[in-house]
C-alpha positions as CSV (number, residue, x, y, z in Angstrom):
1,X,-66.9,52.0,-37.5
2,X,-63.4,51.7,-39.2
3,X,-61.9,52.5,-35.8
4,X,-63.7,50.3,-33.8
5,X,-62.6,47.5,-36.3
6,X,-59.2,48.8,-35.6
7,X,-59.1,48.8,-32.5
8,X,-60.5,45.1,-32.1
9,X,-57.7,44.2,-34.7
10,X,-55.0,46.0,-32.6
11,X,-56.5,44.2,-28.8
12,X,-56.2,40.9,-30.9
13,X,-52.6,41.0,-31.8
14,X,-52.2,42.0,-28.3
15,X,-54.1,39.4,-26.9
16,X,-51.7,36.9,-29.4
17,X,-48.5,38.3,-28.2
18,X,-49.4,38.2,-24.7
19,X,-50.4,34.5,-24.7
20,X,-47.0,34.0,-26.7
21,X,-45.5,35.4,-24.0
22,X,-47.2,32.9,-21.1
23,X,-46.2,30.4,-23.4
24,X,-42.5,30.8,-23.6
25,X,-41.9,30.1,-19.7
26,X,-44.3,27.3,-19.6
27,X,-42.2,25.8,-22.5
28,X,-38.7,26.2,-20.9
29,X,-40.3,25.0,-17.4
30,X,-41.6,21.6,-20.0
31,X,-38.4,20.9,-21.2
32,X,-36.3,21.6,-18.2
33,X,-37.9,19.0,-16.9
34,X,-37.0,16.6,-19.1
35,X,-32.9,17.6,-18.8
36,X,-31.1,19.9,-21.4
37,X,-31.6,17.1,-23.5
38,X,-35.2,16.3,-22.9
39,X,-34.2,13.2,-20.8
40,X,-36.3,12.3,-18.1
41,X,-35.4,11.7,-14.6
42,X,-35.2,7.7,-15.5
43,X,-33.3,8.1,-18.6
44,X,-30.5,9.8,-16.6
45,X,-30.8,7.4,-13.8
46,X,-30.5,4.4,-16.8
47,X,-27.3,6.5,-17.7
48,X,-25.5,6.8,-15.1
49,X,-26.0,3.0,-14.1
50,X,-24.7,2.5,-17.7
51,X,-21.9,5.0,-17.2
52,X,-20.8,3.2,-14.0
53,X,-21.0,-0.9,-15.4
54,X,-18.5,0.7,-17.8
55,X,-16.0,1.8,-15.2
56,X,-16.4,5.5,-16.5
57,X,-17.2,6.7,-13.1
58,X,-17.1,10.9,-13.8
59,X,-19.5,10.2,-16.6
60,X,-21.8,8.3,-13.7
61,X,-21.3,10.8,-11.1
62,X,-22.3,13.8,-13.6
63,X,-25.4,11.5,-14.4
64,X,-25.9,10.7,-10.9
65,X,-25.6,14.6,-9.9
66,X,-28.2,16.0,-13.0
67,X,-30.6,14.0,-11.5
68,X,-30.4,15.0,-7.9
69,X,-29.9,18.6,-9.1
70,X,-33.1,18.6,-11.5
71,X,-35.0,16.5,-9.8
72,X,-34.2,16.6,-5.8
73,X,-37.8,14.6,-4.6
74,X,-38.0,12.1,-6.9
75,X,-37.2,8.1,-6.3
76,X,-34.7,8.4,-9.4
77,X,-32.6,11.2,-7.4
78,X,-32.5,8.6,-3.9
79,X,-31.5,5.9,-6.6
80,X,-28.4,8.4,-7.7
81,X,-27.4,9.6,-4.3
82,X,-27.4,5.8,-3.0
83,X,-25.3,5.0,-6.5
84,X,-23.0,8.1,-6.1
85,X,-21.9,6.8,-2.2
86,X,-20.8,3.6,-3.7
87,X,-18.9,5.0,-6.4
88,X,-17.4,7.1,-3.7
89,X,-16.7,4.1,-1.8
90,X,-14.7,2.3,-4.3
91,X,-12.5,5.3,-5.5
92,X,-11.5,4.7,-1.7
93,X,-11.1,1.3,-2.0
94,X,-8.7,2.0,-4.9
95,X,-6.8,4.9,-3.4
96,X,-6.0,2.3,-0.4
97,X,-5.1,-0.2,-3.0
98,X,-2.6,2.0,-4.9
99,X,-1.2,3.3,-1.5
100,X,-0.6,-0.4,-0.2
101,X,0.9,-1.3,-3.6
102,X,3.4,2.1,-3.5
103,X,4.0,1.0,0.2
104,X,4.9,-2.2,-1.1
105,X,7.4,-1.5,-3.6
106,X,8.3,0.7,-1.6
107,X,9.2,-1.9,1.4
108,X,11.6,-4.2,-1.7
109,X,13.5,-1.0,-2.1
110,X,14.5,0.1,1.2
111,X,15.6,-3.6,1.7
112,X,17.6,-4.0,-1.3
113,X,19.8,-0.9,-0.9
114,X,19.7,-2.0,3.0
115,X,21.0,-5.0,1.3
116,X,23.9,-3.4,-0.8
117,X,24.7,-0.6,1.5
118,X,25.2,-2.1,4.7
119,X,24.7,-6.2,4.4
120,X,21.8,-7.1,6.2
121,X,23.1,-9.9,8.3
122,X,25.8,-11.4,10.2
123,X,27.5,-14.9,10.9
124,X,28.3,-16.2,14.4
125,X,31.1,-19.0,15.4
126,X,29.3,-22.2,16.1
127,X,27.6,-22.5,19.3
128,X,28.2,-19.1,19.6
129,X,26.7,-16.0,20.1
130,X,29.3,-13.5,20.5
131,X,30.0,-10.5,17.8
132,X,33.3,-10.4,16.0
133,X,35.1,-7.7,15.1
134,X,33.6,-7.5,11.4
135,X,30.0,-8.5,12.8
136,X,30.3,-5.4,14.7
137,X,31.6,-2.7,11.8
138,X,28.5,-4.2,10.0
139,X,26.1,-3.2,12.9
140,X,27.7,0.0,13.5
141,X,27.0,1.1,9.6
142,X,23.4,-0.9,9.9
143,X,22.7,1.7,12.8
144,X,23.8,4.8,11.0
145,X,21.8,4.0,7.8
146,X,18.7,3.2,10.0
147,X,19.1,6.3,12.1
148,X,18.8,8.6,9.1
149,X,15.4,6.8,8.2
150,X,13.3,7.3,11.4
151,X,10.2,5.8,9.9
152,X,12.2,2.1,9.3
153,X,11.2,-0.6,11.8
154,X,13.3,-3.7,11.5
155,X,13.0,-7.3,13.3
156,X,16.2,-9.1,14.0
157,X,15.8,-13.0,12.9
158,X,18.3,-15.3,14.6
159,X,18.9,-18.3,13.3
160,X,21.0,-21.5,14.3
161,X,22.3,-24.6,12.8
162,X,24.7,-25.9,15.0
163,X,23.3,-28.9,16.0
164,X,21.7,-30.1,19.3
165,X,18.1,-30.3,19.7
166,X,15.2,-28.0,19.1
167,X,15.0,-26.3,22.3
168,X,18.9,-25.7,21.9
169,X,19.0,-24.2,18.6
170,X,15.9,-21.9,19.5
171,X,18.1,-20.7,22.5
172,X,20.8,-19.8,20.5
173,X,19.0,-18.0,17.8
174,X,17.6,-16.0,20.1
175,X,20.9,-15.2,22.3
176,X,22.4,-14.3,18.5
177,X,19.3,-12.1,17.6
178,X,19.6,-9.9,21.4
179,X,23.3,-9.3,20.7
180,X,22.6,-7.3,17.7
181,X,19.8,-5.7,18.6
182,X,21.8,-4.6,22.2
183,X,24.7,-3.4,19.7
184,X,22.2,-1.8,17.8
185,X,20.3,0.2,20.8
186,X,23.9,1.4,22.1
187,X,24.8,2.4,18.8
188,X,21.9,4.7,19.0
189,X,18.9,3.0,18.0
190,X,15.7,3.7,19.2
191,X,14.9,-0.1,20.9
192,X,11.6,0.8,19.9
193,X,11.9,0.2,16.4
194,X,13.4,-3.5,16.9
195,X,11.9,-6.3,17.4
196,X,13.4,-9.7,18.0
197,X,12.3,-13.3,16.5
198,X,14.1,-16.3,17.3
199,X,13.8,-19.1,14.4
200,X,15.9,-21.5,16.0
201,X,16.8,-24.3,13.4
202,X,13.0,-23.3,11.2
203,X,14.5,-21.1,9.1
204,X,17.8,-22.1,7.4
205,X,18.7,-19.9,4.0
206,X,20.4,-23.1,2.9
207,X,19.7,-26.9,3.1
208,X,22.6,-28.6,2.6
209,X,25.7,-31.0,4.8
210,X,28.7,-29.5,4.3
211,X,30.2,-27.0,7.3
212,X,30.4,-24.0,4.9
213,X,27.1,-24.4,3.8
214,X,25.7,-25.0,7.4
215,X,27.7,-21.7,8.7
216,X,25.1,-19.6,6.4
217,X,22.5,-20.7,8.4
218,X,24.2,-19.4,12.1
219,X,23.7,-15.5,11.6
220,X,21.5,-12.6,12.3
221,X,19.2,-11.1,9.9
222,X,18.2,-7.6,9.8
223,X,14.7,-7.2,8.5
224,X,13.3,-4.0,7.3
225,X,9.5,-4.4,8.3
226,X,6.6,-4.2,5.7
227,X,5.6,-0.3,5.3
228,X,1.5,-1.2,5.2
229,X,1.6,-3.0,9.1
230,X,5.5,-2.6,10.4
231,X,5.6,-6.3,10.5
232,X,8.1,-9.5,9.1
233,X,6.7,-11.3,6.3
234,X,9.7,-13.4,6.0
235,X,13.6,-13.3,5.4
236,X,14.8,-11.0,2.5
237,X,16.9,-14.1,1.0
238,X,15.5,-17.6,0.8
239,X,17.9,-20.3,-1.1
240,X,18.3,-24.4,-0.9
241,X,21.6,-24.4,-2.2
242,X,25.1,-22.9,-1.9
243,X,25.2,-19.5,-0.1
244,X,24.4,-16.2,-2.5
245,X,24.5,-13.3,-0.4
246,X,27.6,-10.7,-0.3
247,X,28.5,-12.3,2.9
248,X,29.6,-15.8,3.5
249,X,30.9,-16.8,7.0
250,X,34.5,-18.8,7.8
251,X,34.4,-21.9,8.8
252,X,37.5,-21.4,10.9
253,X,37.1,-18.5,13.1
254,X,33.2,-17.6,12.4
255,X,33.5,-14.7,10.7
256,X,32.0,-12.8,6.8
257,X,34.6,-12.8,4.6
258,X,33.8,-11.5,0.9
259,X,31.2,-14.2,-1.4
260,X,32.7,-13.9,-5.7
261,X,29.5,-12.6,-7.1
């Protein structure tokens, strides 16, 4: 008798541990899913929509991803992989944003040390269109520190201000433009990187009556072409008054001579 009340002790603690044992997986399946942190598939989802109205988008995405991960069939886990596509979206929209602005500044600088290395422009005679002998030094050195730059596209502005009518002046700019993109081509320029814009009389750098001020506005403008689309925005110098760049033409014979800074 005492072993058989053993024995029914001894199949009872067996029977205990055994259930304990059932138990223990059934827990850890109960709490998995509700996350490590007994969240449920909602609760994430509320998250990570949290997360990403904040701007913290990795805190969103890990959000985003739990729930997909735990819970792959469920309408909170098409909610995160419809929310994680649009946050992927906009880090694109901000990588192109960043590379346009770098592009940008990057655009001012080339043209500012075109600016101080070389000159950018050059002054004509009025009514003229031919290239003296200091217009065509300048476009000799504007074609060497182009050349070393292969991925530089430029657009030649002419300009005129000699007087005459519309038609005239848009003639002239133009025949003032081709000459220094022709020097530039034979000085070993690919012509494929130039383009040519006549402005005619549109485009003065400076309003004014006197003959040295007008000269300013008979020249040639090299333009170093925005990085983001290779086209002209507009002239590297705009002024309404006396003339500011490094060179300033004569009235006498037509050509630079050295501006006082």
């Amino acid at each position: 008798m005492y072993k058989s009340y053993s024995a029914k002790i001894v199949l009872g603690v067996v029977s205990a541990v055994f259930a304990l044992m059932l138990a223990l997986p059934l827990s850890a399946i109960a709490e998995e899913d509700n996350g490590d942190n007994g969240e449920t598939p909602a609760e994430l989802l509320v998250d990570g929509m949290d997360a990403a109205a904040d701007h913290a988008s990795d805190s969103a995405r890990k959000f985003f991803k739990k729930i997909i991960a735990l819970y792959p069939a469920s309408p909170e886990a098409s909610h995160a992989r419809r929310a994680l596509a649009s946050l992927d979206h906009d880090n694109d929209e901000e990588e192109r944003a960043a590379i346009r602005a770098d592009e940008a500044e990057r655009t001012m600088q080339y043209r500012h040390a075109f600016l101080i290395s070389v000159g950018d422009r050059v002054f004509f005679a009025e009514k003229s269109a031919t290239l003296g002998g200091r217009a065509r030094s300048i476009i000799g050195n504007q074609a060497r520190w182009l050349k070393i730059r292969p991925s530089l596209k430029v657009t030649i502005i002419g300009r005129a201000d000699d007087g005459g009518d519309r038609h005239a002046a848009e003639t002239l700019s133009r025949e003032r433009a081709e000459a220094v993109r022709d020097l530039l081509i034979k000085a070993g320029l690919d012509p494929a990187r130039i383009d040519v814009r006549a402005t005619g009389n549109d485009d003065r750098l400076a309003r004014c009556s006197t003959a040295l001020c007008r000269a300013e506005n008979r020249n040639a403008e090299v333009f170093i072409n925005d990085l983001r689309d290779r086209e002209p925005r507009r002239s590297s110098i705009q002024r309404t008054q006396g003339p500011k760049t490094s060179m300033a033409p004569s009235v006498e014979s037509g050509a630079p001579s050295e501006m006082p800074r």
